[in-house]
Every structure is written in C-alpha cells, then in structure tokens.
C-alpha positions as CSV (number, residue, x, y, z in Angstrom):
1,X,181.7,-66.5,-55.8
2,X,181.4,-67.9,-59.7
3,X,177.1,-69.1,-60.3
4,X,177.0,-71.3,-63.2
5,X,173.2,-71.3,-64.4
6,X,173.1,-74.2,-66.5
7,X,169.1,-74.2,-66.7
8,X,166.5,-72.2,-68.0
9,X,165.2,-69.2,-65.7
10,X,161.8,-70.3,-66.5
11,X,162.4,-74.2,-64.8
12,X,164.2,-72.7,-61.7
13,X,163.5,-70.5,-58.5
14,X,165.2,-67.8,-60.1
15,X,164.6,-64.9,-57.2
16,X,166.1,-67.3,-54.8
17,X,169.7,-66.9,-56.5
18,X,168.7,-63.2,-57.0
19,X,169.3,-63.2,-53.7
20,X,172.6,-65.0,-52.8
21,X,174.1,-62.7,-55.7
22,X,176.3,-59.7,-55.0
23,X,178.2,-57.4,-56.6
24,X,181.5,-58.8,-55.9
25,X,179.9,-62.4,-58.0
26,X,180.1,-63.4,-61.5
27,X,177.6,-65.6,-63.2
28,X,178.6,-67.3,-66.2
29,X,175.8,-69.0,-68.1
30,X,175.8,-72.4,-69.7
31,X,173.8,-74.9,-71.8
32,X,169.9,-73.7,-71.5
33,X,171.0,-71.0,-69.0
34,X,172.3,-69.0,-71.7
35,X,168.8,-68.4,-72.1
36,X,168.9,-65.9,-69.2
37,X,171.2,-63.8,-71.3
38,X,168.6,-62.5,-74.3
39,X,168.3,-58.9,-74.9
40,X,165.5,-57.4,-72.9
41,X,165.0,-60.6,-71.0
42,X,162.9,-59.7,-67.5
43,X,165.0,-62.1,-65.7
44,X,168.0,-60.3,-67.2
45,X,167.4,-56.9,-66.0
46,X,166.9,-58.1,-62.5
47,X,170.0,-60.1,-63.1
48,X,171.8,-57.3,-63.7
49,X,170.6,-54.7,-61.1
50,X,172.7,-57.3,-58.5
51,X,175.8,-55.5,-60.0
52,X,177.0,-58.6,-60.6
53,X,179.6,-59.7,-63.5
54,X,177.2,-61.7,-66.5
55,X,179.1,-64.1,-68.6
56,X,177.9,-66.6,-71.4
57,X,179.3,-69.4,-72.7
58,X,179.8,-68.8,-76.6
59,X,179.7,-72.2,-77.5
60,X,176.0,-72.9,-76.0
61,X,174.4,-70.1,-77.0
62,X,176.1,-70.5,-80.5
63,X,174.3,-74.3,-80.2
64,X,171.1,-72.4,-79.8
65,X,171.2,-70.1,-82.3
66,X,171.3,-67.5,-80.3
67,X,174.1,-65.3,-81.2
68,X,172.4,-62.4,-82.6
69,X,170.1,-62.1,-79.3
70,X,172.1,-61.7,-76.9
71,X,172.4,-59.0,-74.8
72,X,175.2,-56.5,-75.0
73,X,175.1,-56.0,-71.1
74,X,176.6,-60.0,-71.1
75,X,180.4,-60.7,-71.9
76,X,180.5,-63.5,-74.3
77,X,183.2,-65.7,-73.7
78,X,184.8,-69.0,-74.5
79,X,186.5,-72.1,-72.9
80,X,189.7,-70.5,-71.7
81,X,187.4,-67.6,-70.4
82,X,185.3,-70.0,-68.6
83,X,188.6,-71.4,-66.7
84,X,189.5,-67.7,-66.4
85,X,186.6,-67.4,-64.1
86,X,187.1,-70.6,-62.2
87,X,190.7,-69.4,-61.5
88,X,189.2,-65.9,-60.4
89,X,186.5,-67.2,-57.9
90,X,187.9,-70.0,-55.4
91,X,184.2,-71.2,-54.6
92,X,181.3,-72.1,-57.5
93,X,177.5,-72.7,-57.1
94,X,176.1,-74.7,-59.9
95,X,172.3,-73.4,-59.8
C-alpha cells in the first residue's frame, strides 16, 4: 500500500499509522509532511524501523527550504516518481 502524509507528524496520531505500515509499503511525503523526512527526526527513525520504502516529494520540501535537511535514509523524488508510486501500489491511504 502507497501512505501519502501530507501533514505534519506533530498535528497527527502519528503511532497509529506506525502501525498499519509494513514492510512491503511505501510512504511518500507531501506538502507539510515532508516534514517527517528531516535528518535525525524522532518520528523518522521510528518511521524507518517499519522497513518501509520513504519517499519525498522534491517540489514541497524544495517550497520549504528544506533541501539541505533531509535525510539521506529518504528517496527524493519528483512528479513522474510520485505517479511511479501510484502505478506500483493499487491501493493509497492519504493520512
């Protein structure tokens, strides 16, 4: 399944997705979700223990001057990478 976390981890019940994620999931992170994905992040690191596949939308964190604090453990990708992921994953969770 594809999450799209379009919110900030500090405005949602972020250990009740921890939980619907698995391993086999990717989460791509958009507008103030993007948030999720700065280096050294708490909510990152549990994020990534789920063995799940992290993803950020370049444009929104590039919005937010955020480029340089990112986290190497999250694939930055664009527009055609976001439909890329949509293709891959036949059911999406907006959270």
């Amino acid at each position: 399944m594809l999450y799209t976390v379009s919110r900030s981890p500090y405005q949602d019940d972020f250990n009740a997705m921890l939980g619907l994620i698995s391993d086999t999931d990717d989460v791509l992170l958009i507008q103030n979700g993007v948030l999720l994905g700065i280096n050294e992040n708490r909510y990152l690191i549990e994020l990534l223990r789920t063995g799940a596949g992290i993803y950020a939308l370049e444009a929104d964190i590039a919005a937010r001057g955020l480029i340089e604090q990112i986290s190497n453990r999250v694939q930055v990708i664009d527009y055609k990478g976001f439909v890329n992921l949509t293709v891959k994953h036949k059911q999406n969770f907006a959270w």
